[in-house]
mmCIF file of the N, C-alpha and C atoms, coordinates in Angstrom:
data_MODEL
# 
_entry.id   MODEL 
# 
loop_
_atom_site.group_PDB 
_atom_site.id 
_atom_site.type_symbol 
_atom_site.label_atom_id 
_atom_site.label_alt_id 
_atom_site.label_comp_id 
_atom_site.label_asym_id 
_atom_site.label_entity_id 
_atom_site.label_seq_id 
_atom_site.pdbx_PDB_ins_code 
_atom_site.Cartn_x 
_atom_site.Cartn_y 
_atom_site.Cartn_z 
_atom_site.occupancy 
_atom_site.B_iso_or_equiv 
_atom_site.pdbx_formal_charge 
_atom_site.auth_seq_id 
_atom_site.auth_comp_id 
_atom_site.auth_asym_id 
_atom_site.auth_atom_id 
_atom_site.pdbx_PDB_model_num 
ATOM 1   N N  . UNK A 1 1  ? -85.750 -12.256 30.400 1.00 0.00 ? 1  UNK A N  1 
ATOM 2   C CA . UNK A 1 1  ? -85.989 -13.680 30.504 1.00 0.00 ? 1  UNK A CA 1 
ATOM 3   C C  . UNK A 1 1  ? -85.325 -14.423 29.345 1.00 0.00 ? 1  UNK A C  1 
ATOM 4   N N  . UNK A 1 2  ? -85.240 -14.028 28.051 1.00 0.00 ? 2  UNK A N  1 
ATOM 5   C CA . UNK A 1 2  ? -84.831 -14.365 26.938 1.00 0.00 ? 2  UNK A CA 1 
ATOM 6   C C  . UNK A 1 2  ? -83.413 -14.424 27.243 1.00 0.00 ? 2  UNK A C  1 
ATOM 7   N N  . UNK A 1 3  ? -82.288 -13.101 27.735 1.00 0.00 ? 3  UNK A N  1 
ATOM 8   C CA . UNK A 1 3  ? -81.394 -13.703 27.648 1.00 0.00 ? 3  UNK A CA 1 
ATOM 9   C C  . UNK A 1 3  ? -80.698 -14.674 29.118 1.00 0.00 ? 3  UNK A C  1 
ATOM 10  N N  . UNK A 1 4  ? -81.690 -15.230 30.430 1.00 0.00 ? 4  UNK A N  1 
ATOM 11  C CA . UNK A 1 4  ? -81.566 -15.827 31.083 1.00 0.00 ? 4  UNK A CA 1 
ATOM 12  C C  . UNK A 1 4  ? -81.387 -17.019 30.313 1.00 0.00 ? 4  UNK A C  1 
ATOM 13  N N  . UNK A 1 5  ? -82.811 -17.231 29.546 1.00 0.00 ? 5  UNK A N  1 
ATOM 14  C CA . UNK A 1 5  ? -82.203 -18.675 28.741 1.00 0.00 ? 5  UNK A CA 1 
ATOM 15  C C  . UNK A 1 5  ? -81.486 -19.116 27.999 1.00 0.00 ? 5  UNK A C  1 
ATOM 16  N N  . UNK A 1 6  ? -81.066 -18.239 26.840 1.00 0.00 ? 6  UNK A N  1 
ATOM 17  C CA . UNK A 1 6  ? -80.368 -18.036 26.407 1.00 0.00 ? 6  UNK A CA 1 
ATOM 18  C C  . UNK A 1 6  ? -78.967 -18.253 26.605 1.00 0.00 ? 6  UNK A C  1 
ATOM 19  N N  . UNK A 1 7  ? -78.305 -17.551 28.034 1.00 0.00 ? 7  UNK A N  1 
ATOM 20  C CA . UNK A 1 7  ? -77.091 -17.957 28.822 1.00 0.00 ? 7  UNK A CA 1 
ATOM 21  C C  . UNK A 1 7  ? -77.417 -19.345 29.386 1.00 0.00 ? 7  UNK A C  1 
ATOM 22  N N  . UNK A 1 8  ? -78.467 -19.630 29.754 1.00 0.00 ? 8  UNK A N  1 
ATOM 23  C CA . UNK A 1 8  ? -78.710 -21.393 30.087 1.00 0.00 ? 8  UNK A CA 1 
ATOM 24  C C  . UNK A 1 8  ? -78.173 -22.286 29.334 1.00 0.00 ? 8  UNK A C  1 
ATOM 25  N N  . UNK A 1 9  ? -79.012 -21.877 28.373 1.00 0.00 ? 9  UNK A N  1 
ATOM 26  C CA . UNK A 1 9  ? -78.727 -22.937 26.732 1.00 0.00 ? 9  UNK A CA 1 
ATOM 27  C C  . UNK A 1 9  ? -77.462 -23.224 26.463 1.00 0.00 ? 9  UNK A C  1 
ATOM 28  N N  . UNK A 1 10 ? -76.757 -22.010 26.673 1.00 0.00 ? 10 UNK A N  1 
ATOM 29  C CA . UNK A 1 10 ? -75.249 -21.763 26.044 1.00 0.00 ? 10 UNK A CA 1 
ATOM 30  C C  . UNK A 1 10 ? -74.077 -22.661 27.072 1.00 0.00 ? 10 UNK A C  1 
ATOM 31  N N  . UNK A 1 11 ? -74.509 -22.222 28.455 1.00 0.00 ? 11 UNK A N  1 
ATOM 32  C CA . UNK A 1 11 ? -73.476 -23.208 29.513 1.00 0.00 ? 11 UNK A CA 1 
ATOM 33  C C  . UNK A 1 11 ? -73.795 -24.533 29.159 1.00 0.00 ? 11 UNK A C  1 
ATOM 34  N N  . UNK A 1 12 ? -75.071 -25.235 29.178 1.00 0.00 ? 12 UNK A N  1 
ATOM 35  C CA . UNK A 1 12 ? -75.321 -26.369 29.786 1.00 0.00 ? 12 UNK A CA 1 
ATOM 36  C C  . UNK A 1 12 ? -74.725 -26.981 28.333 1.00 0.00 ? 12 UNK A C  1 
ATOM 37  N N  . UNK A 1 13 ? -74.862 -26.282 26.951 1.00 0.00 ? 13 UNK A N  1 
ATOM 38  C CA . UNK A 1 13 ? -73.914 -26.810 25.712 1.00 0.00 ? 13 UNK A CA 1 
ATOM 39  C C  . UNK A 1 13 ? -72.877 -27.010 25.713 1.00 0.00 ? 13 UNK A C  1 
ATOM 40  N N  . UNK A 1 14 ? -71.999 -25.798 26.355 1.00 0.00 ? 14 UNK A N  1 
ATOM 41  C CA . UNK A 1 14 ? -70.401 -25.976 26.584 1.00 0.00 ? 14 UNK A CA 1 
ATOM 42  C C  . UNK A 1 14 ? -70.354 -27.114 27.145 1.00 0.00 ? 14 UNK A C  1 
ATOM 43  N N  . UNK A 1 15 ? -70.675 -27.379 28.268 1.00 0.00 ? 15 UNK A N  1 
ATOM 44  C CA . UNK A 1 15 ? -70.483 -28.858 29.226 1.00 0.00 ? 15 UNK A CA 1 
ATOM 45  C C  . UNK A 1 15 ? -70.184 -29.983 28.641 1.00 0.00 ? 15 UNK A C  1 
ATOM 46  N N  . UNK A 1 16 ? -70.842 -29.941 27.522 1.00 0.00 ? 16 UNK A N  1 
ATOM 47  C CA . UNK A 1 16 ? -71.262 -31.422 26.489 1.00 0.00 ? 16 UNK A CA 1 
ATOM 48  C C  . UNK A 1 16 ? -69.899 -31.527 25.481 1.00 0.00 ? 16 UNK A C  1 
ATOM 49  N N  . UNK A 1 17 ? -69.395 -30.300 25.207 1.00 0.00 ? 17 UNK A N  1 
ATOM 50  C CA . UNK A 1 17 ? -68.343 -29.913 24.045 1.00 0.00 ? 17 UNK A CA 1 
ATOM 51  C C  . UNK A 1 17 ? -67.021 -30.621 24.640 1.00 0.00 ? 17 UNK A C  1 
ATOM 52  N N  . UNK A 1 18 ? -66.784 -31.265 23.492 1.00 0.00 ? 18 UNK A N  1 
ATOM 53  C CA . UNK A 1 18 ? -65.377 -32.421 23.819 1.00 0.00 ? 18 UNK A CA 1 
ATOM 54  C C  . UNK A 1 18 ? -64.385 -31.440 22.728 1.00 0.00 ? 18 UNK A C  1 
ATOM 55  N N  . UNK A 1 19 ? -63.449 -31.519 23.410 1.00 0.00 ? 19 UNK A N  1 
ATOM 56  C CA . UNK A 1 19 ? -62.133 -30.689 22.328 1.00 0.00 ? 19 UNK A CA 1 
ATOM 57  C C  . UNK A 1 19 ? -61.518 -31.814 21.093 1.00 0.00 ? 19 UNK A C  1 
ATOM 58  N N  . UNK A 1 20 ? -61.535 -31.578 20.105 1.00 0.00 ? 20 UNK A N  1 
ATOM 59  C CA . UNK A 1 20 ? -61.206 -32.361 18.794 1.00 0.00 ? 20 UNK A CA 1 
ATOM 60  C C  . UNK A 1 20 ? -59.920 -32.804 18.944 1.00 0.00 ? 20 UNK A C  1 
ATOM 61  N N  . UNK A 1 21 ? -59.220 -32.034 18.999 1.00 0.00 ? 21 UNK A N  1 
ATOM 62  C CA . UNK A 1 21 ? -57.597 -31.866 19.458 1.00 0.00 ? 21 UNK A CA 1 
ATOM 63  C C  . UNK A 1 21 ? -57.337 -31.869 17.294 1.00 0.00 ? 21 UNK A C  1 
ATOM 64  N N  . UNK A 1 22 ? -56.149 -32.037 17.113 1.00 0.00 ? 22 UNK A N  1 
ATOM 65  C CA . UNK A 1 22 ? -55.720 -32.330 15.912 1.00 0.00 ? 22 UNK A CA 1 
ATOM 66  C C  . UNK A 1 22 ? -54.482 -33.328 16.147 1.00 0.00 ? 22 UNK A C  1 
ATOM 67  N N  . UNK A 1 23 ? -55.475 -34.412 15.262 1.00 0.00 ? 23 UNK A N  1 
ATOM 68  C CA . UNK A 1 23 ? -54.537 -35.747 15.026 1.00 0.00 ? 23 UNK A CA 1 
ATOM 69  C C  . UNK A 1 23 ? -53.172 -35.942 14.618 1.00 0.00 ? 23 UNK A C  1 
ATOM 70  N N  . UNK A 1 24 ? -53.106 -34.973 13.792 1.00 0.00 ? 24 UNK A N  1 
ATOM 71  C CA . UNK A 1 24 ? -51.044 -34.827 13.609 1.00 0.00 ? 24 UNK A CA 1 
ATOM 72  C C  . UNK A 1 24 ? -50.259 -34.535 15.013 1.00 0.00 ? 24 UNK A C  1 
ATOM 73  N N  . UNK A 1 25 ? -50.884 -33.545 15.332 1.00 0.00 ? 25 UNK A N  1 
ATOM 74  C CA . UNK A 1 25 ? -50.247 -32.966 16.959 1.00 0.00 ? 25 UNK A CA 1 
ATOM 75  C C  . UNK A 1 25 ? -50.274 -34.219 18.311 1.00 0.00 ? 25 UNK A C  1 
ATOM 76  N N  . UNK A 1 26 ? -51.108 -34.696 18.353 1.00 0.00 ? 26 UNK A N  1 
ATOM 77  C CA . UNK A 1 26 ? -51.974 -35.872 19.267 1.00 0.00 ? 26 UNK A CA 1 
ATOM 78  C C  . UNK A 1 26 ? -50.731 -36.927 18.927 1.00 0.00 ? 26 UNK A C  1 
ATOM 79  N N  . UNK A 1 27 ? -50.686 -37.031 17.623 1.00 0.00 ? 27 UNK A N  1 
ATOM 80  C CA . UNK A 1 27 ? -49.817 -38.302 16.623 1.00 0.00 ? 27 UNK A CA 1 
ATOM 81  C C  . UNK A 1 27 ? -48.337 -37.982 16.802 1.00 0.00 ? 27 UNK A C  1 
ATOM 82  N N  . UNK A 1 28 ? -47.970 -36.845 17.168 1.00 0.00 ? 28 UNK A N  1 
ATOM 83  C CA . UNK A 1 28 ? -46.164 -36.237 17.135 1.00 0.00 ? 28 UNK A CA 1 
ATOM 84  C C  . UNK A 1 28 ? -46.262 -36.101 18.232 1.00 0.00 ? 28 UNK A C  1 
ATOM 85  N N  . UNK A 1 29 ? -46.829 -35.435 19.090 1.00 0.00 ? 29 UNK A N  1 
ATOM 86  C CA . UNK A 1 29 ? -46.502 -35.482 20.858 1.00 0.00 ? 29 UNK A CA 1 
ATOM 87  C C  . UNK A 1 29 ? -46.428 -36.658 21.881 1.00 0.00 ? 29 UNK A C  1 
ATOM 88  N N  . UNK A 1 30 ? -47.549 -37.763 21.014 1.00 0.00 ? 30 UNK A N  1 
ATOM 89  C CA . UNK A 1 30 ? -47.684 -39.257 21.892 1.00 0.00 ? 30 UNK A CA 1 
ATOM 90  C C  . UNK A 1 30 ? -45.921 -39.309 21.934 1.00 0.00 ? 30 UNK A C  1 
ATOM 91  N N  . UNK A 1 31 ? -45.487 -38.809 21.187 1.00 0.00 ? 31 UNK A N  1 
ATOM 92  C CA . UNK A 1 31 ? -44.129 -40.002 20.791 1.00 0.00 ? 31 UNK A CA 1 
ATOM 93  C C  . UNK A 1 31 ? -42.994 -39.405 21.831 1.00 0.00 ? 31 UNK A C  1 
ATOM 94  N N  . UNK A 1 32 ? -43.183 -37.753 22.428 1.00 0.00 ? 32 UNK A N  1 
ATOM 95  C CA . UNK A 1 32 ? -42.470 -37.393 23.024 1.00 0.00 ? 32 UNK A CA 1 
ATOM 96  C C  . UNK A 1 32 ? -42.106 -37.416 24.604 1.00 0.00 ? 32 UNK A C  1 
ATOM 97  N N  . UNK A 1 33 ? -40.917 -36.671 24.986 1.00 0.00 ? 33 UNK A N  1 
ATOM 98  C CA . UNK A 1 33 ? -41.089 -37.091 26.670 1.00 0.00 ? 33 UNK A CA 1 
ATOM 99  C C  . UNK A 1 33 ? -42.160 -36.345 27.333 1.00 0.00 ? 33 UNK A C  1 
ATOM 100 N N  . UNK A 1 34 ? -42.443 -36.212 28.577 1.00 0.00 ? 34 UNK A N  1 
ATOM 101 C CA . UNK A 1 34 ? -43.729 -35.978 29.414 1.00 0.00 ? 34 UNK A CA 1 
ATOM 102 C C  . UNK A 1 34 ? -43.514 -34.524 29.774 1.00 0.00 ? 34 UNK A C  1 
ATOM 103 N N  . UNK A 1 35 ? -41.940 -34.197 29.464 1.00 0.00 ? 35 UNK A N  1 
ATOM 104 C CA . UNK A 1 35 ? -41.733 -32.657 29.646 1.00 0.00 ? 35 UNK A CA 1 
ATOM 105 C C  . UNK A 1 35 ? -42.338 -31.727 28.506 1.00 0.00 ? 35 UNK A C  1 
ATOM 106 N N  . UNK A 1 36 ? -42.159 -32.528 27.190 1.00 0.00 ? 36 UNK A N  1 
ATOM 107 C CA . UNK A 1 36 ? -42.439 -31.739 26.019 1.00 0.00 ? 36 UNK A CA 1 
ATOM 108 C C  . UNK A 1 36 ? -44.152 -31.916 25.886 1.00 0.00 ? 36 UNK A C  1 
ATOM 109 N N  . UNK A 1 37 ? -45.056 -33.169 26.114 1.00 0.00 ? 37 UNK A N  1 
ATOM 110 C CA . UNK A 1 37 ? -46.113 -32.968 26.485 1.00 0.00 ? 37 UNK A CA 1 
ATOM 111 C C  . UNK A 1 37 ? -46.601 -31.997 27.196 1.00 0.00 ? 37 UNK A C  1 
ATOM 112 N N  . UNK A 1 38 ? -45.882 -31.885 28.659 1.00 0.00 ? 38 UNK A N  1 
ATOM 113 C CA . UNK A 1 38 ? -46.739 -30.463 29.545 1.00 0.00 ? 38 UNK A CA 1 
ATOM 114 C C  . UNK A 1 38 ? -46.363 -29.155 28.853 1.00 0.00 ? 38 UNK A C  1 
ATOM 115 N N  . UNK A 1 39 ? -45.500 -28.968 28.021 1.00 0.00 ? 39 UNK A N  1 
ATOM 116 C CA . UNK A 1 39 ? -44.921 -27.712 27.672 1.00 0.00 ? 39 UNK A CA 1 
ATOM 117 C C  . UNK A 1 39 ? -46.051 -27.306 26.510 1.00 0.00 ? 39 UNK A C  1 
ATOM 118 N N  . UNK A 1 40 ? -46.668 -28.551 25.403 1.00 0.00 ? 40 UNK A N  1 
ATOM 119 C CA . UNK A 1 40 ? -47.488 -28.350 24.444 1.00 0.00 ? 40 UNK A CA 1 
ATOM 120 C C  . UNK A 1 40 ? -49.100 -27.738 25.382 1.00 0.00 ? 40 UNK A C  1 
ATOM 121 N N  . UNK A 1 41 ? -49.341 -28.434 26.635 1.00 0.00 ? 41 UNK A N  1 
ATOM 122 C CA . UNK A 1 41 ? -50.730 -27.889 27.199 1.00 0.00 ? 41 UNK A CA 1 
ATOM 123 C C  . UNK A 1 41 ? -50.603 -26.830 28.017 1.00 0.00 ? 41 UNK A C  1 
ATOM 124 N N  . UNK A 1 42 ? -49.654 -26.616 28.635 1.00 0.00 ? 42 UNK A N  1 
ATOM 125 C CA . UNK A 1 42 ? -48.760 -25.073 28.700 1.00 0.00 ? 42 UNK A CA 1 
ATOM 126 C C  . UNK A 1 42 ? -49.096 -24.084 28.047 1.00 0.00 ? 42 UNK A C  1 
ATOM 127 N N  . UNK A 1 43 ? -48.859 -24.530 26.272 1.00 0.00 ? 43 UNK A N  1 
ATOM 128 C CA . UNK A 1 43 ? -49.006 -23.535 25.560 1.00 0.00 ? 43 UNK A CA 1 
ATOM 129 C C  . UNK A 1 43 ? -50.660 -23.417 24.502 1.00 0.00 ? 43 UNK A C  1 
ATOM 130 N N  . UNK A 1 44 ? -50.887 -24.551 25.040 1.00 0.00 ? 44 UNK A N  1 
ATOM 131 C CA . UNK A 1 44 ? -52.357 -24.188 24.252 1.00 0.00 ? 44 UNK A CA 1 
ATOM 132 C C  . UNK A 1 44 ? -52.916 -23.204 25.090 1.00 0.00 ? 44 UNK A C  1 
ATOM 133 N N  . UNK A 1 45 ? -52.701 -23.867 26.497 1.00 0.00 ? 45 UNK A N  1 
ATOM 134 C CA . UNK A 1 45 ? -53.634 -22.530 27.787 1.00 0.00 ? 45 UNK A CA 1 
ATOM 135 C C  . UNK A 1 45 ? -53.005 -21.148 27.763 1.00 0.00 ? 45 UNK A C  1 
ATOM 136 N N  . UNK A 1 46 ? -52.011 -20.434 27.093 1.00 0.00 ? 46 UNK A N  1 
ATOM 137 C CA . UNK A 1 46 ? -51.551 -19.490 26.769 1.00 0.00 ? 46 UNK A CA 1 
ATOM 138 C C  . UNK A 1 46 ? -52.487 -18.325 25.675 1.00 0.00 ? 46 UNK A C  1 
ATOM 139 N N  . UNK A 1 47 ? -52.233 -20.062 24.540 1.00 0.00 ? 47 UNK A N  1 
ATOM 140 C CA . UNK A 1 47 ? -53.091 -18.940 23.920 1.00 0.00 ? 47 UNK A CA 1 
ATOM 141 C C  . UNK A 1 47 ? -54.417 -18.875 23.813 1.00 0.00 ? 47 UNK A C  1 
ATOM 142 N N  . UNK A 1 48 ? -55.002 -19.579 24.401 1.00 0.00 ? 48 UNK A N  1 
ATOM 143 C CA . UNK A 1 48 ? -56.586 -19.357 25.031 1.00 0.00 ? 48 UNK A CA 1 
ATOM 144 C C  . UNK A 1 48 ? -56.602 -17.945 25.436 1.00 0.00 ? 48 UNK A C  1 
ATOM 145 N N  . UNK A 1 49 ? -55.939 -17.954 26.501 1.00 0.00 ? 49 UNK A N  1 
ATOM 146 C CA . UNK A 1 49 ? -56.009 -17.074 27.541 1.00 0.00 ? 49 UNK A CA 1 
ATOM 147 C C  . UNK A 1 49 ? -55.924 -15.962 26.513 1.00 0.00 ? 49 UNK A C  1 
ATOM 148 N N  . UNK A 1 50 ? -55.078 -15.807 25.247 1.00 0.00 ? 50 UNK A N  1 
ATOM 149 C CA . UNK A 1 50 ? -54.958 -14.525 24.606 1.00 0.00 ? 50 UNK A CA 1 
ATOM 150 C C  . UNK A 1 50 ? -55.918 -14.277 23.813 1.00 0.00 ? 50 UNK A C  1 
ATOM 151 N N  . UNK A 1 51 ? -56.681 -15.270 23.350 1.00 0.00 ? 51 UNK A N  1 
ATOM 152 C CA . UNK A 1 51 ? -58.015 -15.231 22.350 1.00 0.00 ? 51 UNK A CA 1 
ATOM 153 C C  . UNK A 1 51 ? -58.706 -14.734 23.439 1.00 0.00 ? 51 UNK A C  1 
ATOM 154 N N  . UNK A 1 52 ? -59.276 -15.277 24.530 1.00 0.00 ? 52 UNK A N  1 
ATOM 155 C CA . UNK A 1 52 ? -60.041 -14.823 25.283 1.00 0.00 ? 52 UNK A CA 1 
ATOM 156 C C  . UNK A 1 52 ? -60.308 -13.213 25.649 1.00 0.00 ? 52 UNK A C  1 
ATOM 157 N N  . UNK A 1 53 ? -58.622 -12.768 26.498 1.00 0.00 ? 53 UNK A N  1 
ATOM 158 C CA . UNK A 1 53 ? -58.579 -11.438 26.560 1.00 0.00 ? 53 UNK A CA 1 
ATOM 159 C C  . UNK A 1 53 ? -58.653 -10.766 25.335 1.00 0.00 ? 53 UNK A C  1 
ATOM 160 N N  . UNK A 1 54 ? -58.718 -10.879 24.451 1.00 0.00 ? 54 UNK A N  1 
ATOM 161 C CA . UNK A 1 54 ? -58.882 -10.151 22.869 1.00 0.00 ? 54 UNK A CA 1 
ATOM 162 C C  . UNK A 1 54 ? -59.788 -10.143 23.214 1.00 0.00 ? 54 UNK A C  1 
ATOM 163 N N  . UNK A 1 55 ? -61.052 -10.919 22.528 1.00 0.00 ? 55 UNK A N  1 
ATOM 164 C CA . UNK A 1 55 ? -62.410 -11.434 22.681 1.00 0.00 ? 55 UNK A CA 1 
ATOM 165 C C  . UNK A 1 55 ? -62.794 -10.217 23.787 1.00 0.00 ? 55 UNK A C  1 
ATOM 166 N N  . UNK A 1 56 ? -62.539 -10.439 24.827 1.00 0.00 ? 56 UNK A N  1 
ATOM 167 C CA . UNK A 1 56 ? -63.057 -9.242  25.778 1.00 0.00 ? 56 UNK A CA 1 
ATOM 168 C C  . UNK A 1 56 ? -63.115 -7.812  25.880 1.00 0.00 ? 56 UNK A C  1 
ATOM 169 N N  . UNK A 1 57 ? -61.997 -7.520  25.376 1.00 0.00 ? 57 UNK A N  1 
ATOM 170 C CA . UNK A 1 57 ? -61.156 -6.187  25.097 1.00 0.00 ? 57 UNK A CA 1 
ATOM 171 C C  . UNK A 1 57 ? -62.169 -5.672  24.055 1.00 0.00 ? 57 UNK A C  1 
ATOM 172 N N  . UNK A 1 58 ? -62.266 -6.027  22.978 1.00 0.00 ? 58 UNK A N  1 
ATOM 173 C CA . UNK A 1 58 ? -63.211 -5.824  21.980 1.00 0.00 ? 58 UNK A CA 1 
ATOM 174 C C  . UNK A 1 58 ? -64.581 -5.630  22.331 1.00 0.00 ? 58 UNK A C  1 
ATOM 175 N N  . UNK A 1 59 ? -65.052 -6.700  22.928 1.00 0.00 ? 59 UNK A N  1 
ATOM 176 C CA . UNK A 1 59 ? -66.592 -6.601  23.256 1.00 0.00 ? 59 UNK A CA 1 
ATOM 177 C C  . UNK A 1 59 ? -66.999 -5.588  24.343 1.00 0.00 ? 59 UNK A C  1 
ATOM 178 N N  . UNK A 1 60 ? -65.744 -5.142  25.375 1.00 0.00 ? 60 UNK A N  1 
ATOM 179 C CA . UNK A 1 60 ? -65.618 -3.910  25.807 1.00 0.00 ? 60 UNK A CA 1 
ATOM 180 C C  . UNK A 1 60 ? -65.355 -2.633  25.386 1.00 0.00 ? 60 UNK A C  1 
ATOM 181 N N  . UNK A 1 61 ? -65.210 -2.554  24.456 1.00 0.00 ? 61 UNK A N  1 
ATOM 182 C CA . UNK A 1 61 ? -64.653 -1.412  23.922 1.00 0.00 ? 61 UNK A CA 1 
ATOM 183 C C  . UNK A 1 61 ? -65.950 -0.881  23.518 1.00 0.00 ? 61 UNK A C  1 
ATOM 184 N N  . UNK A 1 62 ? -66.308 -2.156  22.212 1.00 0.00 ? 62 UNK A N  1 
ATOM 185 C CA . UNK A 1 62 ? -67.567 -2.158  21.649 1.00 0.00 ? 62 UNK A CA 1 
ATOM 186 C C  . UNK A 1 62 ? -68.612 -1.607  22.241 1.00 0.00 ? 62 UNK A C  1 
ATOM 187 N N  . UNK A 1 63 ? -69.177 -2.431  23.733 1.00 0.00 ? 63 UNK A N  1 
ATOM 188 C CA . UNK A 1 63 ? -69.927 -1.625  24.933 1.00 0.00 ? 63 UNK A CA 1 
ATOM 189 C C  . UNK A 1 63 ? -69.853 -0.324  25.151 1.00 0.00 ? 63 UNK A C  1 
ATOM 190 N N  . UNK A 1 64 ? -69.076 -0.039  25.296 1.00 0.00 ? 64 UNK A N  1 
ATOM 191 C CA . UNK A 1 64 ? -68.070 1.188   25.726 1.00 0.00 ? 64 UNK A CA 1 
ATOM 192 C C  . UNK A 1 64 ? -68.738 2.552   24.981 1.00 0.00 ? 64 UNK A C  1 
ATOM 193 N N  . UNK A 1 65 ? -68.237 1.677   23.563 1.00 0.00 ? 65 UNK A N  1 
ATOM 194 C CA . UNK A 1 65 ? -68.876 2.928   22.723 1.00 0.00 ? 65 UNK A CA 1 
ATOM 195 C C  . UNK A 1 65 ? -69.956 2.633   21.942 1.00 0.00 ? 65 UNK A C  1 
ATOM 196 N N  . UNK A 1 66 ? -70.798 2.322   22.397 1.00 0.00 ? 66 UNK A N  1 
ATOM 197 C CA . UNK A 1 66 ? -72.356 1.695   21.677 1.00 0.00 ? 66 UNK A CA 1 
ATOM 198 C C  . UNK A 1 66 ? -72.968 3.069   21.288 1.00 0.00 ? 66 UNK A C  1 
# 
C-alpha cells in the first residue's frame, strides 16, 4: 500500500513540474532559424532518452543482483 502511494505522490508531482530551460540557451536559440530550433529539441530528447536508458540499465542490473 505504501508503495501504491508513494508511486501516486510521485506521478501526480511530475504533472505539476515545469522545465526551467536555461536562459542563455532560450536567449541564443530565440535568435535562430526554426531549423536550428528543432535540431536543439531534437537533441535535448536524445539525451533524455540516454539518461533514462542508463538510469534503467543500472537499476536493473542492481535488481538483478540484489
Amino acid at each position: 500500500m505504501k508503495k501504491l502511494f508513494f508511486l501516486t505522490v510521485l506521478l501526480l508531482a511530475a504533472s505539476h513540474a515545469r522545465a526551467q530551460g536555461c536562459s542563455q540557451c532560450r536567449d541564443s536559440v530565440a535568435q535562430t532559424p526554426a531549423a536550428v530550433r528543432a535540431a536543439y529539441r531534437q537533441a535535448i530528447g536524445m539525451m533524455a532518452g540516454g539518461a533514462v536508458a542508463l538510469f534503467t540499465g543500472v537499476f536493473l542490473v542492481a535488481r538483478r543482483f540484489r
